[in-house]
VEXDREN-2710 file (C-alpha; in Angstrom, 1 decimal):
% VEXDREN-2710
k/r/px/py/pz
1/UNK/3.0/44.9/38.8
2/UNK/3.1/48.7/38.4
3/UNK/6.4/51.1/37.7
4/UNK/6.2/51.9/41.6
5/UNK/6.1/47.9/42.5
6/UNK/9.1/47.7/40.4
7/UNK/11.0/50.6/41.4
8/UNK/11.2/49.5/45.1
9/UNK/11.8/46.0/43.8
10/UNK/15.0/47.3/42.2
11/UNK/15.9/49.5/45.5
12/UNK/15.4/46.5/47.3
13/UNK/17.8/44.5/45.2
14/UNK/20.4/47.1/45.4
15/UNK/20.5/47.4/49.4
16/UNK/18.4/50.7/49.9
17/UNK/14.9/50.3/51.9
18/UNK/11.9/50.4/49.6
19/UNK/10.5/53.2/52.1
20/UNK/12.9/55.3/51.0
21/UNK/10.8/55.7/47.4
22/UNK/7.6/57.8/47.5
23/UNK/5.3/58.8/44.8
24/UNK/2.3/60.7/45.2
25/UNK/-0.5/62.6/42.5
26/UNK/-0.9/66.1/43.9
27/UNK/-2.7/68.7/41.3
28/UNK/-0.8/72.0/40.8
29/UNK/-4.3/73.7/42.3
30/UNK/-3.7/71.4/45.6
31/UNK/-0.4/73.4/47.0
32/UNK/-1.3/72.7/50.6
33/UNK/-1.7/69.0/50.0
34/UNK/1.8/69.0/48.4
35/UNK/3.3/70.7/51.6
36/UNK/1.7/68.4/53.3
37/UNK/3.0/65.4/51.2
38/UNK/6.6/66.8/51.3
39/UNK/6.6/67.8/54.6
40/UNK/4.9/63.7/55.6
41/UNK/7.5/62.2/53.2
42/UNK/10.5/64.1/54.6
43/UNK/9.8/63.5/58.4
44/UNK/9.4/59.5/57.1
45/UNK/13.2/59.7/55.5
46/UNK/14.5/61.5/58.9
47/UNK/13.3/58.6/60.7
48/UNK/14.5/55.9/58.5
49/UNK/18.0/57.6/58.8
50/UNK/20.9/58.5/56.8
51/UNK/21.2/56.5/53.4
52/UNK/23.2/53.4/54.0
53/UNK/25.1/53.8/50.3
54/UNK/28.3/55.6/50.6
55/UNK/28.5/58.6/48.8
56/UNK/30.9/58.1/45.6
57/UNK/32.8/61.1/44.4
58/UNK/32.3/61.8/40.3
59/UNK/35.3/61.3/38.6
60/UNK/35.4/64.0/35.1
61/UNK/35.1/61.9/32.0
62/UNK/38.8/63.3/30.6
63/UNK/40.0/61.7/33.5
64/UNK/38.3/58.1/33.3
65/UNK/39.6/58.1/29.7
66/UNK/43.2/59.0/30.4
67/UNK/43.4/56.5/33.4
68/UNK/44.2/59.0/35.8
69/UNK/40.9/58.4/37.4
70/UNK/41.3/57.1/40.9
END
């Protein structure tokens, strides 16, 4: 099992669709192919939808450690 394998193991696991995890070689001389990737992998997260995850505001660390945290 490779790092990818395992990473959308773990997404999987946590509730977020495996798709949503891309990874892709592109040289730094290949700057068409990476428009192309981006633009590919962008139009395939639009059609999966919004993230499923609510969005959890950050809390400062002062205010975790004084209990004022809410």
């Amino acid at each position: 099992m490779d790092r990818s394998e395992a990473t959308r193991m773990v997404l999987e696991v946590q509730g977020i669709d495996p798709e949503r995890f891309g990874i892709e070689w592109v040289s730094s001389a290949e700057a068409p192919r990476f428009a192309e990737v981006v633009t590919t992998f962008t139009e395939k997260i639009r059609s999966i939808g919004p993230n499923p995850i609510p969005r959890r505001t950050a809390v400062a660390p002062a205010a975790q450690a004084s209990g004022t945290a809410r």
